[in-house]
N, C-alpha and C positions, 0 to 999 in steps of 0.2 A: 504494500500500500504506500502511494507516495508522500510525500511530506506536502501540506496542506500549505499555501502561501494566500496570507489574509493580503485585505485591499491596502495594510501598511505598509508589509514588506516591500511592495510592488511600488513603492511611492519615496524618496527621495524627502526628506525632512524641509528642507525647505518650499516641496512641493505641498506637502500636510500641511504645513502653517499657511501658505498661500492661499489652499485651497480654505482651509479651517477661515480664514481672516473675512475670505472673498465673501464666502457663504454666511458670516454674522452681516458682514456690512451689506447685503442684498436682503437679509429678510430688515434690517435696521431700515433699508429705503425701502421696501413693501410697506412697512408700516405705518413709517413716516407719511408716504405714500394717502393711505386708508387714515391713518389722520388725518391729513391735507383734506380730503374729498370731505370725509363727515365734516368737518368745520365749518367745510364751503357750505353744506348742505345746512347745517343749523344755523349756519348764519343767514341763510335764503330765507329760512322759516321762522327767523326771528324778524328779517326787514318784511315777510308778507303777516306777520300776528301784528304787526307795529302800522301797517297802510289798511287793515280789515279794522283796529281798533282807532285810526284816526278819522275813516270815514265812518263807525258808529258814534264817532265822538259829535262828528259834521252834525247828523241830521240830529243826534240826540238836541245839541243848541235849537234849530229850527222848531222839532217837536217843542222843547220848552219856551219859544218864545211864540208858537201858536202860527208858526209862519210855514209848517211843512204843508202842501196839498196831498190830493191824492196820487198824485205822479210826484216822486223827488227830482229834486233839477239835478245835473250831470253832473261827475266830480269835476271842479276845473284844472286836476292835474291830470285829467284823459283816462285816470283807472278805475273805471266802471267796475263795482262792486254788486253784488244781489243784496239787495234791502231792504227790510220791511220794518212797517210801526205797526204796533196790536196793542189794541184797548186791553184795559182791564178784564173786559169781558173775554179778550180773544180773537175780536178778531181784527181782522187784517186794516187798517186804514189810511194807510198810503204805501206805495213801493215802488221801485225803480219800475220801469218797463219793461225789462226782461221780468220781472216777478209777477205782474200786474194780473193780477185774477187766478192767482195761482193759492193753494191755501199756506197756511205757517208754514214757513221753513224748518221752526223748531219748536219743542215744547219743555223743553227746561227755563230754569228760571234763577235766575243768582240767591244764592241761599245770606240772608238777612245776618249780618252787616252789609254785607259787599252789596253792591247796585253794579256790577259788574264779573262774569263768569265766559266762558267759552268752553266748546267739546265738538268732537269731530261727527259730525253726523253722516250717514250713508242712508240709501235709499230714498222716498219720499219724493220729494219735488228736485228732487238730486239724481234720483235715480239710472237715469242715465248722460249722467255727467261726473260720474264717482262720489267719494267720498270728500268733503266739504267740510273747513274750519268754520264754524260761527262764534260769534260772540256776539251775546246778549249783553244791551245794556239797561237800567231800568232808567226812567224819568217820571216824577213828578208831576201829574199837570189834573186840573178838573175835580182832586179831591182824589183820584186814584194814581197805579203806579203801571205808567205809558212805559211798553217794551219793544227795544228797537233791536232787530235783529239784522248782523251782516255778516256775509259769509266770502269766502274763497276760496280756489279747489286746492285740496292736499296733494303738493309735488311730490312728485318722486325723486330719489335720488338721480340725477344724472348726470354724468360726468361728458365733458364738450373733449368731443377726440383731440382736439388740439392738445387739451390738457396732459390728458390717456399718455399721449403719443410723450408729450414732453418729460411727464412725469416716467413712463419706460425707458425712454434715451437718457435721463440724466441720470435713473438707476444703475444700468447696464453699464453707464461711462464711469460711475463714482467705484464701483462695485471691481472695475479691471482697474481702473487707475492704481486699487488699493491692495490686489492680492499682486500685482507686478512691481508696486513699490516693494511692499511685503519680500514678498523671493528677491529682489534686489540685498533689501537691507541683509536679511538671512542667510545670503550666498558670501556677501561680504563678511558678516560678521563671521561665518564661520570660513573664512581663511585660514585665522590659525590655526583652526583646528585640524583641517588639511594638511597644513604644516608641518604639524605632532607627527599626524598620522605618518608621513612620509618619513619625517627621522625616525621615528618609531621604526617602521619595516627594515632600513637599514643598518638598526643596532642589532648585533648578533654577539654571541659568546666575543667574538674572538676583537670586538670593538668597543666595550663598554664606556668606556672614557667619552664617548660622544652624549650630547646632554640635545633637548629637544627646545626650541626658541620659544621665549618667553616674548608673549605681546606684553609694549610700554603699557598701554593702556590697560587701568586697572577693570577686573570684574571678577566672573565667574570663570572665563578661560586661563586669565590670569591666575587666577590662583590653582584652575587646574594644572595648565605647563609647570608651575613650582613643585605643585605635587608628584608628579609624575619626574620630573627631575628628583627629587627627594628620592620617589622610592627605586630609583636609578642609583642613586649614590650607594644607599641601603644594601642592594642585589650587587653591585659591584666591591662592596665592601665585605658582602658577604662571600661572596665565589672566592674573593683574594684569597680571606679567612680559612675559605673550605679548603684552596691550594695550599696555602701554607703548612696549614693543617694537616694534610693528605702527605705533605714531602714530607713534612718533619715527623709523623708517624711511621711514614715507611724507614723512616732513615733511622727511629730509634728502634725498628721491629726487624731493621736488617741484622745491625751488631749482635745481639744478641743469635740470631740465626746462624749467621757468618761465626760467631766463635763456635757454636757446636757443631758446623760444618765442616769446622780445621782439627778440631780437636776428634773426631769421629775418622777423619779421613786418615787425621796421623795415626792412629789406633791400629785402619785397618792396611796403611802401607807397612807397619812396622810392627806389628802383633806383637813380638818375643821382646821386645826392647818396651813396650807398652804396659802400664797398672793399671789394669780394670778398675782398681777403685779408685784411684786418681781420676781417671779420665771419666768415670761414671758420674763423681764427683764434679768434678767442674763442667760436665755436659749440666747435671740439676741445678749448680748454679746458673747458672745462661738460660735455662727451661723456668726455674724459679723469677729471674727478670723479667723475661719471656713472658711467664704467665700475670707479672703482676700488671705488666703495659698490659694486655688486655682489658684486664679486670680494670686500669684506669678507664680507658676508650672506652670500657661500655658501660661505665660509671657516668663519664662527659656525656655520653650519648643517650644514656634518659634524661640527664639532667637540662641536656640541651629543649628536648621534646616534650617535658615538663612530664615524666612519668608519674603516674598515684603514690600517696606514701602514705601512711597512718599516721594521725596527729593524735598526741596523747600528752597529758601534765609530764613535766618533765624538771624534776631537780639537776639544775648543773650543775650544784657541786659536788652532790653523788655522782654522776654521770663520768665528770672526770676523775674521784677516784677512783673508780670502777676501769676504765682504762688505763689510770698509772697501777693497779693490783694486776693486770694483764698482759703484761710489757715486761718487757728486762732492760730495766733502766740501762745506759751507758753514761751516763753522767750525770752528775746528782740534781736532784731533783726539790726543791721547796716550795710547799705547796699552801696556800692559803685559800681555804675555801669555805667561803661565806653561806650557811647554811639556810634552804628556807626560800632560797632565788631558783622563782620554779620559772620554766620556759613550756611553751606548747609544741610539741616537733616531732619527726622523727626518731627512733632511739637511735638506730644503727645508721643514718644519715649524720646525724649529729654527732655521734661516737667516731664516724669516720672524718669528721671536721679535725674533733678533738686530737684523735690518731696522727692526722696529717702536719697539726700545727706543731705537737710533741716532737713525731718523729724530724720536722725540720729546726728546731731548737737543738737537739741532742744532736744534729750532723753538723749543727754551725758554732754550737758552744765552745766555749774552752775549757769549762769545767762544770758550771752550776747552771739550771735552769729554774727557772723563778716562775709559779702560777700562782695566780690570785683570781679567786670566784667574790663578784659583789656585785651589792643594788648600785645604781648612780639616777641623779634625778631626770626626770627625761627633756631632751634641749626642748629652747620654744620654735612653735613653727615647724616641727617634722611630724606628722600625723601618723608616723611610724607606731609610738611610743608612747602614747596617750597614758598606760595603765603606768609606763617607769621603764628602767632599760637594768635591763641584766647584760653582767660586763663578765668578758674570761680575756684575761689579759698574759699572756707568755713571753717572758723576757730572754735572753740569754746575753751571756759575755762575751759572746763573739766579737766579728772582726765588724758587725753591725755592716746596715745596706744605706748607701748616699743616695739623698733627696731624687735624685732623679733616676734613681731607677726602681723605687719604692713602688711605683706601679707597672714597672716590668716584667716583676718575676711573679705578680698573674697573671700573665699570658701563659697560654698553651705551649708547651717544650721551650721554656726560657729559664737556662741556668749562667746564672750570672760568672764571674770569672775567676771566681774562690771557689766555684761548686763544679767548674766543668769535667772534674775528673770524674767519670762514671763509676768510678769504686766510690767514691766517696757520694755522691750526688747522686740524686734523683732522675726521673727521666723530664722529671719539668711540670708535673700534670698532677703535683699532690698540692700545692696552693691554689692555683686556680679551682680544683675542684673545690676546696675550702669554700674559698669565696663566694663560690656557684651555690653552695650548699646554703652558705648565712645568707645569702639573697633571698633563696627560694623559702625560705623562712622569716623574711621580712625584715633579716637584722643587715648586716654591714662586715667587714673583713679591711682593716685598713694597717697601715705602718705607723705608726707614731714613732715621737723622738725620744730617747733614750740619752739615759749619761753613758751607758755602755754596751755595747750589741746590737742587738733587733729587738724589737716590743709591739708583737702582734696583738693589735686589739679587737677582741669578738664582741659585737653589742648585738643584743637580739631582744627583742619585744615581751615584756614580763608575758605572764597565762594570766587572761583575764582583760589582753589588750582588746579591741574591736578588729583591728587587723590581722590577729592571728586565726581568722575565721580557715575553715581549710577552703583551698582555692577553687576554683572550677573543677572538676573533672578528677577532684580527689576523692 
């Protein structure tokens, strides 16, 4: 069955709005239109209610001044009206000449206050001349109330073709003037987005650095072209990341491969000269690195994708002695830990925070490593911290890290140049995780200053904050 194409698909955007524009502004002159004509028409029928009430007005004076006969004299503005005067009694006692021996025209009567009423009457002495405006008016005279009746025929609506005609030609002309203006403006305005469109098609992998032009003119495209640049930089930033990423993995997941490869190979050129348990021995070392680089990458690798984790009340100062009882210190260790500073988190996320910051304290110390668990008050203006900030602060005596590379060594595979020896050093990717870890829990991972060493400080959002709610999709 094939794919259903509506009457929008088939149409060009600025042909929609043209058309959409054309089509208000043609029923707007239809209407216009039909208001025009009614106006015309009720104005007709207010100048003929105004000439049928000024010639009842005419003869009503004559009747009151005793001066009308039985024939009324003509109007002298040439608009012969049908007229009658009726006694008291009814009947007829003078009328134009067209009326003249004909019976009432009407038989209503202005209902008391008024001395004056009108209604449309049909048939009668009308009868074939349609239907007919009258107004009665009443007069005084003799001791009774003299009623003068005039009448005139009820027009129809009708429109003089001239009108018709002008009235369709200046619809039809207003009506295209304004959907061609319309797709003009709209063909224009959307140049730049044309624009886009075309940089757009030409940015491919292998071109990113290319950015799409921004109209001077501010509005709505403008600030699209910025957006769409933005999430250009973003994707460009990100690919780099991924490259970097992707080399500096393979390269720390070579060494390790490549030493059990030389060491396996010397084994089996030279058997008799070979110690199995030596060389079994330094293959598990290389397969123990081996394995723990994975287990980092695919540690980054939920954290990157925001994997689910359990969030439960969490004492850290238990938490950390619970991982220095787990460890085999190498260099001593003091520990101060403030009891009672509950956090909400992960255990074994957090355990492996704590793990990470330890196990880099005891590779860079020169002797002593220093932890201290406490409350601190929470800064103003970070909405982080609302409930108070629980601090884990790890000092050591090391050779300490300068101001500007303090945010180096979270990056992914960044071992600064006291740590590159890979006996001694990491493969780059146990602070970063750190960091990734007190993010993903709402806290912070930063360097501060020190009289002597490095002094890693962990803040993270007391239990009980509004922020540590668990996140989407936990």
């Amino acid at each position: 069955m094939g794919d259903h194409v509506g009457f929008g698909d088939r149409w060009s955007v600025r042909s929609r709005i043209a058309l959409f524009t054309g089509t208000v502004v043609a029923l707007l002159c239809v209407g216009f239109s039909i208001v025009l004509v009614w106006a015309l028409h009720v104005t007709a029928g207010d100048s003929l209610m105004r000439e049928v009430t000024a010639a009842n007005g005419r003869v009503a004076y004559l009747v009151d001044h005793g001066e009308a006969g039985s024939v009324l004299p003509a109007d002298p503005f040439g608009r012969d009206r049908p007229i009658q005067v009726v006694d008291p009694q009814g009947r007829v006692r003078a009328a134009t000449p067209d009326m003249a021996g004909k019976p009432v025209m009407a038989s209503f009567l202005p209902r008391p206050p008024q001395r004056r009423a009108s209604q449309e009457v049909c048939g009668g002495v009308f009868a074939a001349h349609g239907c007919h405006i009258v107004v009665a008016q009443q007069v005084y005279r003799d001791g009774g109330d003299w009623t003068i009746y005039s009448a005139a025929p009820v027009q129809a609506i009708r429109v003089p073709a001239a009108l018709l005609a002008g009235l369709a030609a200046g619809s039809a002309l207003v009506t295209a003037a304004v959907a061609y203006g319309t797709r003009r403006s709209v063909k224009r305005a959307l140049i730049p987005v044309r624009a886009i469109r075309a940089e757009l098609d030409e940015i491919n992998a292998s071109d990113l650095g290319r950015r799409v032009p921004v109209p001077e003119a501010k509005g709505e495209i403008h600030d699209l072209a910025q957006s769409v640049n933005y999430t250009l930089d973003r994707l460009e930033e990100t690919l780099e990341q991924q490259r970097r990423f992707t080399s500096d993995a393979s390269h720390e997941l070579r060494s390790p491969i490549t030493a059990i490869r030389a060491q396996v190979e010397g084994a089996l050129l030279a058997p008799q000269e070979s110690d199995l348990r030596e060389v079994g021995q330094a293959v598990l070392k290389s397969l123990e690195r081996l394995q723990a680089i994975a287990a980092d990458l695919l540690t980054l690798a939920r954290l990157d994708v925001g994997a689910p984790c359990e969030r439960e009340p969490l004492d850290l100062g238990r938490l950390v002695a619970t991982q220095l009882d787990t460890r085999r210190a190498v260099r001593k260790v003091v520990p101060r830990l403030a009891p009672g500073v509950v956090v909400r988190g992960d255990r074994i996320r957090l355990g492996r925070l704590v793990t990470n910051l330890l196990d880099n304290a005891e590779r860079h110390a020169a002797s002593t490593v220093r932890l201290e668990v406490r409350r601190e008050v929470p800064p103003d203006g970070d909405p982080r911290f609302r409930s108070g900030v629980a601090v884990l602060e790890v000092l050591d005596d090391g050779a300490g890290i300068a101001r500007n590379q303090r945010e180096l060594v979270f990056q992914r595979f960044t071992r600064l140049d006291t740590a590159r020896s890979r006996n001694a050093g990491g493969a780059g990717l146990g602070l970063p995780i750190a960091r990734q870890i007190a993010e993903s829990h709402g806290g912070s991972l930063t360097i501060i200053d020190s009289p002597r060493g490095a002094c890693f400080l962990l803040r993270l959002p007391l239990s009980g904050s509004p922020d540590l709610a668990d996140p989407p999709g936990t």
